[in-house]
Steps between C-alpha positions, in 0.01 A plus 500: 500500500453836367780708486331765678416338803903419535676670827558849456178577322357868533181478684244749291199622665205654332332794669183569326196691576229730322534896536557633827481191694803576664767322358751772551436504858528163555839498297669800703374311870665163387762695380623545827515175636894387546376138292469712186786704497654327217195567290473631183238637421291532098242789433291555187661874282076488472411493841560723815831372613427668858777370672528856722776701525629442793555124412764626170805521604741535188565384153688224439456489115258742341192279507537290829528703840593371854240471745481544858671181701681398123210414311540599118187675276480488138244586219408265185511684213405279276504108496523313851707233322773747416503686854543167714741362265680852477489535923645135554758585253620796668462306852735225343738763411459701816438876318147464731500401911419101501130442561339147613154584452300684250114685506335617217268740563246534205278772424154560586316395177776233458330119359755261737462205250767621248698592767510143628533362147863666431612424813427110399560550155841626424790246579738750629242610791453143584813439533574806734163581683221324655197593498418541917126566516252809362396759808165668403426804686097605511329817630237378745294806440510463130582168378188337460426766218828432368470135499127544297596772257885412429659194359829593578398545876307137480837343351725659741300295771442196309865459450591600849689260764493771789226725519539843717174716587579876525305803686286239707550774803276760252203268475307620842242213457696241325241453202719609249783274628242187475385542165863557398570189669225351298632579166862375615341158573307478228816493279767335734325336762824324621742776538566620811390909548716691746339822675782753483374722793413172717768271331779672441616333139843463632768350270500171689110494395525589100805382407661106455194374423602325170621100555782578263798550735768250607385431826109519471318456843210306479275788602603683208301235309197592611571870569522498084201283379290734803272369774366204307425211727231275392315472124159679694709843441253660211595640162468861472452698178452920472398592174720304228782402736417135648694298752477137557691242704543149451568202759622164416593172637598353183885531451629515147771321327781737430422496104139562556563768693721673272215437215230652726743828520524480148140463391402773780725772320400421195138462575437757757829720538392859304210464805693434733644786734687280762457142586715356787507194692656156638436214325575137696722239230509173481887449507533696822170578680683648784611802347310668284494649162465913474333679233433828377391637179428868375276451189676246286835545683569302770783500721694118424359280785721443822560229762406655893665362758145419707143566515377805666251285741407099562268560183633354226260598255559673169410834489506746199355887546358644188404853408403625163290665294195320369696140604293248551628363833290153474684474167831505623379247796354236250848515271722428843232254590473311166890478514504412897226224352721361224780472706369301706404185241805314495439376121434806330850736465423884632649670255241328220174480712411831452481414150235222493160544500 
């Protein structure tokens, strides 16, 4: 098991979303709920930290202020690495209130992907934090223009496991909200898209998404892999950025499926923004196998405690740019395939012609 999914894990959050989509107001409104008053809370020095004045309170140690109902604020100055190592430090010691959940607010031009990738990469944020899910906030009014002329807008989408749409209530005949809509399917046809004037996007909604706690519920499962039910749910690409999902019966032998994860990263992991999924094993069907990968880093596979559904089906999300989906589905396949002749060993199959 990976050290980071251990009890007592910080759950991390990603709040993402191109300029003036309205991250900040989201932020400030769940804010306020009581279930986040432990938060602490991460905002780009390049981007417009807009938590308003009347949630500051004081200073508790130059950089890092109290918020309204406890929460704590802080800038990164420089590396993320060094801030969430330096906060947890100073939580273990106690010079900072305790905090049991953190969001990190990026900025408007911000590309998620390296976020992600140092949150998975670095062993002392593994071992502390856990990565809980990405929130992508979009402008109904404007996003479809964002998603066509900005790849940092298209990968905050792609990469996204809640989606919230802002400033429907502006859009008098709802065609703006529709194409938006449009775009955000086009690039993550699986994650779920929350209307923020209709919706709400309370806390209960965005956050705990992730499978990675101690006592995952089985809806959490398929809360994180999105609304993906049967293998008729289409691929979706918008511009460069490509997603794909596979479906298979086939369960693999433990060793093949840690060679499949190996030949994917190698392969296919610079093109990869974020590939998650639950693969079914042969040495305990029941409970499956989770897996998530940022480029070539993937998170070290875990045991769930249950299926999200009856279905027992492997299932593995992919988005990236110029991945070939079908690819990645004929490498599980011709693994899934090899497995399953009795004479011929898994981990040298792929190797015969």
């Amino acid at each position: 098991m990976n050290a980071g999914t251990l009890r007592g894990a910080i759950p991390l959050t990603v709040l993402t979303g191109f300029l003036g989509a309205g991250k900040t107001t989201l932020l400030n409104r769940l804010l306020k709920e009581p279930a986040l008053q432990r938060s602490l809370v991460l905002v780009n020095e390049l981007g417009e930290i807009g938590i308003d004045d009347h949630l500051l309170a004081e200073s508790v140690d130059g950089d890092v202020v109290t918020l309204a109902g406890g929460c704590l604020c802080c800038a990164v100055r420089s590396d993320l690495v060094d801030t969430l190592a330096d906060l947890v430090m100073r939580r273990d010691e106690g010079s900072i209130a305790s905090f049991d959940r953190v969001i990190l607010e990026t900025t408007g031009l911000a590309d998620p992907v390296p976020v992600l990738h140092a949150l998975q990469a670095h062993p002392l944020v593994q071992m502390r934090y856990v990565l809980d899910g990405v929130v992508t906030v979009v402008d109904a009014m404007t996003g479809r223009r964002s998603l066509a002329e900005h790849e940092e807008a298209r990968r905050q989408v792609a990469v996204a496991d809640r989606i919230v749409l802002t400033k429907t209530d502006m859009d008098e005949h709802g065609e703006a909200g529709r194409a938006t809509r449009d775009g955000i399917r086009a690039l993550a046809p699986l994650v779920p898209v929350l209307d923020m004037a209709r919706d709400g996007a309370s806390a209960s909604q965005l956050f705990g998404v992730a499978p990675w706690g101690e006592n995952v519920r089985a809806s959490n499962l398929g809360e994180w892999l999105g609304s993906a039910r049967s293998s008729e749910v289409p691929a979706g690409h918008e511009g460069d950025i490509r997603s794909a999902v596979l479906w298979s019966e086939a369960q693999l032998p433990p060793q093949a499926f840690g060679m499949f994860v190996d030949l994917l990263r190698a392969e296919f992991g610079p093109r990869i923004l974020r590939l998650k999924g639950l693969v079914c094993t042969t040495d305990d069907p029941d409970r499956p196998v989770v897996i998530h990968g940022v480029q070539h880093i993937f998170h070290p596979p875990r045991r769930l405690p249950a299926w999200p559904d009856e279905d027992r089906r492997t299932r593995i999300v992919l988005i990236g740019k110029d991945l070939d989906g079908e690819a990645v589905i004929r490498l599980y396949e011709a693994f899934a395939d090899a497995a399953a002749m009795p004479s011929v060993d898994p981990l040298l199959a792929p190797h015969l012609s």
